[in-house]
N, C-alpha and C positions, 0 to 999 in steps of 0.2 A: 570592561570588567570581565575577568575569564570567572566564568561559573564552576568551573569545576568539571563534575559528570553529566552527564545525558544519556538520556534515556531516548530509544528509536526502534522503531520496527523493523525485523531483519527485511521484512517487505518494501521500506521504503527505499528511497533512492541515498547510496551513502557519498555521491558527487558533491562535492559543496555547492554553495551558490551563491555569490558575495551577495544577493539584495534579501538574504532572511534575517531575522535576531532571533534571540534566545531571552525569553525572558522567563523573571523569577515566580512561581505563581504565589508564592507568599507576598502578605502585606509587605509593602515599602518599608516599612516601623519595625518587619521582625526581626532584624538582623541589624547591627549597628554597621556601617561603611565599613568596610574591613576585617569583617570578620563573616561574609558569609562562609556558610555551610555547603559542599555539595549539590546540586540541584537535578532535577528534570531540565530536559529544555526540549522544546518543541517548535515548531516553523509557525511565524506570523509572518500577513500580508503588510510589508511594511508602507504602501500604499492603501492601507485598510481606514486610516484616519488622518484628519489633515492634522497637521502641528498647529493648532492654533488652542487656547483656552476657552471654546465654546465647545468646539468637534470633540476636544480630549473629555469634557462634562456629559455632552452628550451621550459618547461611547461608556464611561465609565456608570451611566446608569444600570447597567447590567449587575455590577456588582455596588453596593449600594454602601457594602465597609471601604471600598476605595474611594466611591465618589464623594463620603464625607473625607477624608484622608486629604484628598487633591482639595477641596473647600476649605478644608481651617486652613491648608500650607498659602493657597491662592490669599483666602485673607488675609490668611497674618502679611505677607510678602504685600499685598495691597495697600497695609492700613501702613507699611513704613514709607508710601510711593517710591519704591525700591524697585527699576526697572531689572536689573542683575538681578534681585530674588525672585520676581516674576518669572524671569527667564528658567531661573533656575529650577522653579515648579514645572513649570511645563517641559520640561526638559528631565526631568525625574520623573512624572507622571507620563508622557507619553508613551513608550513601553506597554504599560498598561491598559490605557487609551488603545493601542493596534492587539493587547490579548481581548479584550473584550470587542471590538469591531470586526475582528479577524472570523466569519461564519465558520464555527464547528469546533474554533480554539480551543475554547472553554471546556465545551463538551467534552471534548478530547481530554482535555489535561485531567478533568474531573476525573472522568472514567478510568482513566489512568491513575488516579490519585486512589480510588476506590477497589481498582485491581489489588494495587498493592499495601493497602491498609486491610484487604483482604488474606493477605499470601499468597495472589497469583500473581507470580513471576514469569511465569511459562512463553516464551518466546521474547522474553526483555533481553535487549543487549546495554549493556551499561556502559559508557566512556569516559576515563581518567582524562583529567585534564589535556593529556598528550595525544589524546584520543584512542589508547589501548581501548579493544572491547574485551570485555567480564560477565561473566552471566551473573545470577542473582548471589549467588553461594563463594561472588568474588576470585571465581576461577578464569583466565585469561581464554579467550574462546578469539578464535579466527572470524571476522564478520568483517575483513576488509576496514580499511581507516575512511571516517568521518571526516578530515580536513580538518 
């Protein structure tokens, strides 16, 4: 799923790394499949949670509106004995599952979410799907390509 923009610290490292994702920090429900919006994206340990339906429960205790999210989808996909819709929660849910396992993710995106429901922009680089960077005012700025 290409997310669109990202958000990074000119500080951080702009090399790619094929084992990171990007994931959405809005609920799974806010957006219908094909129609997201733009995003943040930020580095998770994709080693941070096992792919299984207890470790993803687990992890997602941190935030308490996902982990009922991944429960009704887990149930409802249980009560069909639907191995494909099983699969298919945890596999929709996991993502998730590595932002909330991931030490400091959260934190991270929060504070960032708070910068900028604040209007601090100040050192944000933003990236267009193609990976131009932009600063906040949508001006095209040199910060080197993100991959």
């Amino acid at each position: 799923m290409n997310l669109g923009l990202t958000v990074s610290s000119p500080a951080s490292s702009s090399t790619p790394h094929p084992a990171r994702s990007t994931v959405d920090i809005r609920s799974p429900h806010a957006v219908p499949a094909g129609e997201e919006k733009p995003i943040m994206a930020h580095e998770v340990d994709p080693h941070s949670c096992e792919r299984t339906p207890e470790a993803i429960r687990a992890a997602l205790q941190r935030r308490p509106d996902w982990l009922q999210g991944f429960e009704q989808d887990w149930l409802s996909a249980a009560a069909d004995f639907d191995q494909a819709a099983l699969d298919a929660v945890t596999d929709k849910w996991f993502p998730f599952a590595l932002a909330c396992a991931t030490p400091g993710y959260l934190d991270e995106v929060e504070q960032t979410v708070k910068r900028m429901t604040e209007g601090d922009t100040e050192g944000m680089v933003f990236r267009d799907a193609d990976g131009n960077a932009y600063d906040a005012e949508n001006r095209p700025i040199d910060a080197g390509r993100s991959g």
